[in-house]
C-alpha positions as CSV (number, residue, x, y, z in Angstrom):
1,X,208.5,39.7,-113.2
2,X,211.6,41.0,-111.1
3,X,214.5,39.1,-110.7
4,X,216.3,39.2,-108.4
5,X,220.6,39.1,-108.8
6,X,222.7,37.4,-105.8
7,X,226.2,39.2,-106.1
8,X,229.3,37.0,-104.9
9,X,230.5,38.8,-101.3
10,X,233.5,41.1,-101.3
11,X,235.9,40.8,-99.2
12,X,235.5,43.7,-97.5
13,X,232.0,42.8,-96.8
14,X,233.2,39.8,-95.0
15,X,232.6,39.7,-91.1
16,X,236.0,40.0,-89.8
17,X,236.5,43.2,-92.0
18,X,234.0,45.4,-89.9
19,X,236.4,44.5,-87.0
20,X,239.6,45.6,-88.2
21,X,239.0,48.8,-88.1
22,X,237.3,48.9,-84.4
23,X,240.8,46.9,-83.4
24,X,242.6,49.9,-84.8
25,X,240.7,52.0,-82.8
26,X,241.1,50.5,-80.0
27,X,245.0,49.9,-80.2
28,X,245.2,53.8,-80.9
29,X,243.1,54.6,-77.9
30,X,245.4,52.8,-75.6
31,X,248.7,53.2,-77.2
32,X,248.0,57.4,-77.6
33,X,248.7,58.1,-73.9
34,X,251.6,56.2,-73.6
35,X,252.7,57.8,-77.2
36,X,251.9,61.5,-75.1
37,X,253.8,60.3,-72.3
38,X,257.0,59.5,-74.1
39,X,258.4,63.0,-74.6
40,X,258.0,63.7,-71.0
41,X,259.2,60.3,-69.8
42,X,262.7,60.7,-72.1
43,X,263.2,64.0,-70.8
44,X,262.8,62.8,-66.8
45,X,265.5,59.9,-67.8
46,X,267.7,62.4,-69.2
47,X,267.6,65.1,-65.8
48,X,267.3,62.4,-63.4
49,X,268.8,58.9,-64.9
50,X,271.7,59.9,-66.4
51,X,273.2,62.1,-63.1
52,X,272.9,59.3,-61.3
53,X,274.8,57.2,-63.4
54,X,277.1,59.5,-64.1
55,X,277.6,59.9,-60.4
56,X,277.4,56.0,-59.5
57,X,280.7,55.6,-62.1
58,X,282.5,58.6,-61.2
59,X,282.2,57.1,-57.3
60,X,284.5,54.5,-58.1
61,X,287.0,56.6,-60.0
62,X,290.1,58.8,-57.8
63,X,288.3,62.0,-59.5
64,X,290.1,65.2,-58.3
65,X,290.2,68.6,-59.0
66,X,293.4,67.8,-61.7
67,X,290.6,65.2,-63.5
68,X,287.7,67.7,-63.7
69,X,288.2,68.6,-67.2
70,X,287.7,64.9,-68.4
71,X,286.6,62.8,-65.0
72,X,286.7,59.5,-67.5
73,X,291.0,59.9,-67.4
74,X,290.4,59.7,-63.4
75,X,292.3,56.8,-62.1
76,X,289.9,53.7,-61.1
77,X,289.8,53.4,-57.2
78,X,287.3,50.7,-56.7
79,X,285.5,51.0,-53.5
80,X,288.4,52.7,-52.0
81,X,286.1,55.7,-51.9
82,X,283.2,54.1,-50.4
83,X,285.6,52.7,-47.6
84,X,286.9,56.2,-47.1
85,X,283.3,57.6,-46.4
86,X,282.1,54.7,-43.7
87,X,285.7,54.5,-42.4
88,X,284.1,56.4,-38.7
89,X,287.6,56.4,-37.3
90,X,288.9,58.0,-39.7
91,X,288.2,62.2,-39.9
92,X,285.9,61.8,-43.0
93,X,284.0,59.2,-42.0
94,X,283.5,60.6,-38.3
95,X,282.2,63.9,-40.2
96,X,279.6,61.8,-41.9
97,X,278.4,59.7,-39.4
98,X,278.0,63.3,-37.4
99,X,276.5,64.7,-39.8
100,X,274.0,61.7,-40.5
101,X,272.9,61.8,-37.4
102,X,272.2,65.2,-37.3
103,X,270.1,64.6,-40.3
104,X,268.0,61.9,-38.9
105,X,266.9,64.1,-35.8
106,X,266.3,67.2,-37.5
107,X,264.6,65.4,-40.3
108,X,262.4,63.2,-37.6
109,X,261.3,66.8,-35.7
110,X,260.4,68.3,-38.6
111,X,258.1,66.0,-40.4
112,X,256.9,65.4,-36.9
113,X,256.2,68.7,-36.2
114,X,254.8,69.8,-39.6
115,X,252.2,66.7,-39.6
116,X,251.2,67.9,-36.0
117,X,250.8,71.3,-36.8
118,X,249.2,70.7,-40.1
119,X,246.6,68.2,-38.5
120,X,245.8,70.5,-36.0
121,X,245.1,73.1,-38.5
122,X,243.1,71.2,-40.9
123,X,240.9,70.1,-38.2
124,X,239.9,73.2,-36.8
125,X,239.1,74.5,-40.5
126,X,236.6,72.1,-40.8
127,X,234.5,74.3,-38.7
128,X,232.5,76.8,-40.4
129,X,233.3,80.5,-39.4
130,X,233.6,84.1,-40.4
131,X,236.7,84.8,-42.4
132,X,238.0,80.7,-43.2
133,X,238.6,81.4,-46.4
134,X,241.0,84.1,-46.0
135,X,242.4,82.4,-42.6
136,X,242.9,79.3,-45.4
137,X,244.7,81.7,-47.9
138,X,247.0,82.9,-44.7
139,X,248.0,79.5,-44.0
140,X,249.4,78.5,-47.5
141,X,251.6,81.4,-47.6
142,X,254.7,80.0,-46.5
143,X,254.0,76.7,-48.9
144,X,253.4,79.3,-51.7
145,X,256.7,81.9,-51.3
146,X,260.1,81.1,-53.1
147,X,262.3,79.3,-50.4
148,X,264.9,81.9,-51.4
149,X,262.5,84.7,-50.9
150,X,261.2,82.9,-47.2
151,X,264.5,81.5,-46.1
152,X,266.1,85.3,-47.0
153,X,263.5,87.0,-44.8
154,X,264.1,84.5,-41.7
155,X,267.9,85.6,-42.4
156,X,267.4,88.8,-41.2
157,X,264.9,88.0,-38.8
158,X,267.9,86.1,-37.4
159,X,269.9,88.7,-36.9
160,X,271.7,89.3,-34.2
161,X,271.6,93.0,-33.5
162,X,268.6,94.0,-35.7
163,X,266.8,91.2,-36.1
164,X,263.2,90.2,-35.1
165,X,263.8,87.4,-33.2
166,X,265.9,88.8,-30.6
167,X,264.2,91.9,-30.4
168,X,260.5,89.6,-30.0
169,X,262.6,87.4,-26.8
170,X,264.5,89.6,-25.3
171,X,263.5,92.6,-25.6
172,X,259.4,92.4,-25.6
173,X,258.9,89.6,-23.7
174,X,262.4,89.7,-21.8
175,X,262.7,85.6,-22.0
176,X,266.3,85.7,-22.3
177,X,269.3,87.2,-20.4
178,X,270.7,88.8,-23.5
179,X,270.9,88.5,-27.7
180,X,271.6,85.4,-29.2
181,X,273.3,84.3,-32.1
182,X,270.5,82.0,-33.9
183,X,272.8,81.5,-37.2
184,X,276.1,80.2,-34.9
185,X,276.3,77.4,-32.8
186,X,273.9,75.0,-30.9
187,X,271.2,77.0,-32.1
188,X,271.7,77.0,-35.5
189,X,269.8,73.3,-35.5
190,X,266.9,75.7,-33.9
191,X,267.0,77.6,-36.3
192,X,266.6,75.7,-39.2
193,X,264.2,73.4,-37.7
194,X,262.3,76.3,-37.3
195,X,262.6,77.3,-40.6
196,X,261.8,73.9,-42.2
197,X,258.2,73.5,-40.0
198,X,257.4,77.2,-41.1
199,X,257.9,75.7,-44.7
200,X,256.5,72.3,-44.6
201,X,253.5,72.4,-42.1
202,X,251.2,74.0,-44.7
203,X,251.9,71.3,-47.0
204,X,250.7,68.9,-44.2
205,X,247.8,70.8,-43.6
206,X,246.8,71.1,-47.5
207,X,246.8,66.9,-47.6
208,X,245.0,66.8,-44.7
209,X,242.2,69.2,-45.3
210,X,242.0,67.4,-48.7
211,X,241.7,63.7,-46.9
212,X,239.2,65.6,-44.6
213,X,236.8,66.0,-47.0
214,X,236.2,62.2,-47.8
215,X,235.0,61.6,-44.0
216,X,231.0,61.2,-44.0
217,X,229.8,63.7,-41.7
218,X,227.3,61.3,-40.9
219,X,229.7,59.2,-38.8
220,X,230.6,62.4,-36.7
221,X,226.9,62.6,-35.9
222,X,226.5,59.1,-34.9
223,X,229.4,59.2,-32.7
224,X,228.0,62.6,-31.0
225,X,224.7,61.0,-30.3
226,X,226.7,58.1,-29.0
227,X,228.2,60.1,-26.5
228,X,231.5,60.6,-27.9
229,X,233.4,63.5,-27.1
230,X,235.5,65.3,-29.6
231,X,238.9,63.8,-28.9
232,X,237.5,60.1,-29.3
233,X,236.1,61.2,-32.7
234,X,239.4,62.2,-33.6
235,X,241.0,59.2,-31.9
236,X,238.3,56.7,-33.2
237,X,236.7,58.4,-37.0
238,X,239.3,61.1,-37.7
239,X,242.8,58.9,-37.9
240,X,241.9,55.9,-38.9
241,X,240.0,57.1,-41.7
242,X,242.9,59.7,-42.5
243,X,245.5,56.7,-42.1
244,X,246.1,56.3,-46.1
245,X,246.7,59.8,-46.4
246,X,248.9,60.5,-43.5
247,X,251.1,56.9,-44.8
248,X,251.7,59.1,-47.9
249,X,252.0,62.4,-46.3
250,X,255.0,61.6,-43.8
251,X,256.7,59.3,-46.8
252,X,256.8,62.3,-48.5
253,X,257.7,64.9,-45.8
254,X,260.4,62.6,-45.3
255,X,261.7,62.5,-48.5
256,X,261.8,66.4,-49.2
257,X,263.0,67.2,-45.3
258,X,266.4,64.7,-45.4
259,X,267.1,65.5,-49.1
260,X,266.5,69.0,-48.3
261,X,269.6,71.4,-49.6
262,X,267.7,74.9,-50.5
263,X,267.1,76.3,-46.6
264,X,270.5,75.1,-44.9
265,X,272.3,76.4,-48.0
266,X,270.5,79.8,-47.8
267,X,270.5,80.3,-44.6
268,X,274.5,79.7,-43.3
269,X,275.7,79.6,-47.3
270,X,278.2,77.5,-47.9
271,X,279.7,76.4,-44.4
272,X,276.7,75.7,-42.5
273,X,277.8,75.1,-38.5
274,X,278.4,72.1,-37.1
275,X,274.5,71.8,-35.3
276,X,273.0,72.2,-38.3
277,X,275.8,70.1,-40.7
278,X,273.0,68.2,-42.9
279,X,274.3,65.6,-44.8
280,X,272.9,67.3,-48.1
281,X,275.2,70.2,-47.2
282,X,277.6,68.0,-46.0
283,X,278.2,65.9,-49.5
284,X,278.2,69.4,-51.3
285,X,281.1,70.8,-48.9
286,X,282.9,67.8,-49.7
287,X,282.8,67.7,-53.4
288,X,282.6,71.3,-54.2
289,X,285.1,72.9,-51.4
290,X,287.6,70.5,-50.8
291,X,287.3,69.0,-54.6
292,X,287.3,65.8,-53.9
293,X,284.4,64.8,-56.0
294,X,285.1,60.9,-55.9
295,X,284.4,60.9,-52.5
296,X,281.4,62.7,-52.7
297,X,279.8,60.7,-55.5
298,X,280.0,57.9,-53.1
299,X,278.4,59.8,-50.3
300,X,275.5,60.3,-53.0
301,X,275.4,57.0,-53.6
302,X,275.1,55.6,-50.0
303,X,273.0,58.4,-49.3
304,X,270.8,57.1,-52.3
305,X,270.6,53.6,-51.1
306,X,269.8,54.7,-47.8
307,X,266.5,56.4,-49.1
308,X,265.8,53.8,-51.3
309,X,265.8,50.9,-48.4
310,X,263.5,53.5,-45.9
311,X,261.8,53.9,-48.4
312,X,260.9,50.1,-49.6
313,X,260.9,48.9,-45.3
314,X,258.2,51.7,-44.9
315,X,256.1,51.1,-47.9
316,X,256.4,47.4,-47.1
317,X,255.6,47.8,-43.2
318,X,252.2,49.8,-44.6
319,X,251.2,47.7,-46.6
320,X,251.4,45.0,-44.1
321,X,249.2,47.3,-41.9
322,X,246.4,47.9,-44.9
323,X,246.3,44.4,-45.3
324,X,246.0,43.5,-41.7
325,X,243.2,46.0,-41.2
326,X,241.3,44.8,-44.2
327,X,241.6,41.0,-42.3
């Protein structure tokens, strides 16, 4: 006859101690990618956080070139900087607002520009042809080269007595009386606009032709056997669709084109003419040639608090949008 022995449970056989270890588990699989994360995110507060507060205190300090070697000994000033910069009577403050303003058109031509021309490309890659891949390849070029490397070679091409430019107008295609002087002057802002869409435009077109690719073809068809002509399938399928991408797209353009400091700097070095006086170049003339860095920290600053209020009315005026077209 078998008997049979009950045994007492452990208390690691109990039912909650199967779930301890699933918990565990699943802490670590959520906590790991933040854990991952951290390094990088320490490291982005360190380049980008502390600048910016460094520069937000030294803004309120009388920091000169006699302070330089410990800007904390600079004598506190208050906001007597910040009243300097927006003073527009006054010789600095007329130089800013200038220089503001030549910021906001230049920046407004160029992200126009580059999302025109990079639409306009994108859509006519979508047709199937002979050599699109390559063509494709061609058009990232600029997007891919150094901006030293690119905004060096449109340098020369600048030149006045040798340069492409001039020899391609005037004397090819004889559309001016004689040479001009593309790196001096009104046409300065030419040129760099010039230079900027060459630069941006394929970025445009690489968001695009990605936002492209998530249109059903099917709705094309339909609108064709509709009777739709190709410019009401843009107008109709093509934007609307593409609107998400394109809110993103110009936020961006934006962003990079009025913060820009690489291509003005490059191409007139350190005093860049008065057509083309962007307000990134503008801030660095004032801090680093004239040494008056308490003055340009505050230029930062407002600069800063510009961005950040575009910024929030734009993302706040398309989301509005989404939401009505969702209604």
């Amino acid at each position: 006859m078998t008997t049979t022995v009950l045994k007492e449970p452990v208390r690691g056989d109990a039912p909650g101690a199967a779930r301890a270890p699933r918990r565990t588990g699943r802490v670590r699989r959520v906590t790991l990618p933040y854990l991952l994360l951290l390094p990088a995110l320490v490291l982005e507060l360190l380049v980008h956080l502390v600048p910016m507060v460094m520069g937000a205190l030294m803004s309120f300090r009388e920091l000169t070139r006699f302070h330089i070697r410990d800007w904390s000994t600079a004598p506190w000033s208050g906001l007597r900087n910040y009243r300097v910069a927006v003073d527009f009577d006054a010789p600095v403050g007329k130089a800013l607002l200038h220089s503001f303003a030549v910021t906001v058109g230049f920046t407004l031509l160029s992200v126009a520009l580059c999302w025109l021309i990079g639409t306009a490309a994108a859509l006519f890659m979508q047709d199937t042809f002979r050599g699109r891949g390559l063509l494709r390849a061609l058009f990232l070029v600029p997007y891919a080269l150094p901006v030293y490397a690119a905004v060096i070679t449109w340098v020369f091409m600048f030149q006045h007595d040798n340069g492409l430019v001039n020899h391609v107008l005037h004397d090819q295609l004889h559309l001016t009386d004689k040479r001009s002087f593309w790196l001096l002057g009104d046409n300065s802002f030419y040129a760099l606009l010039t230079v900027s869409v060459w630069k941006g435009w394929p970025f445009a077109f690489l968001i695009v032709m990605a936002g492209l690719q998530n249109i059903p073809g099917e709705l094309y068809e339909a609108a064709a056997l509709d009777g739709a002509g190709m410019w009401r399938q843009i107008r109709h399928i093509t934007l609307p669709a593409l609107r998400p991408v394109n809110q993103v797209l110009v936020l961006v353009l934006f962003l990079w084109t009025f913060n820009d400091f690489n291509t003005p700097f490059v191409l007139f070095g350190r005093g860049a003419p008065e057509a083309a006086d962007l307000i990134s170049v503008h801030i660095y003339q004032t801090t680093f040639l004239t040494w008056d860095f308490g003055t340009g920290s505050a230029m930062s600053v407002l600069l800063l608090l510009f961005l950040l209020v575009v910024t929030g009315g734009y993302l706040l005026f398309t989301s509005r949008g989404r939401k009505g077209a969702d209604v």
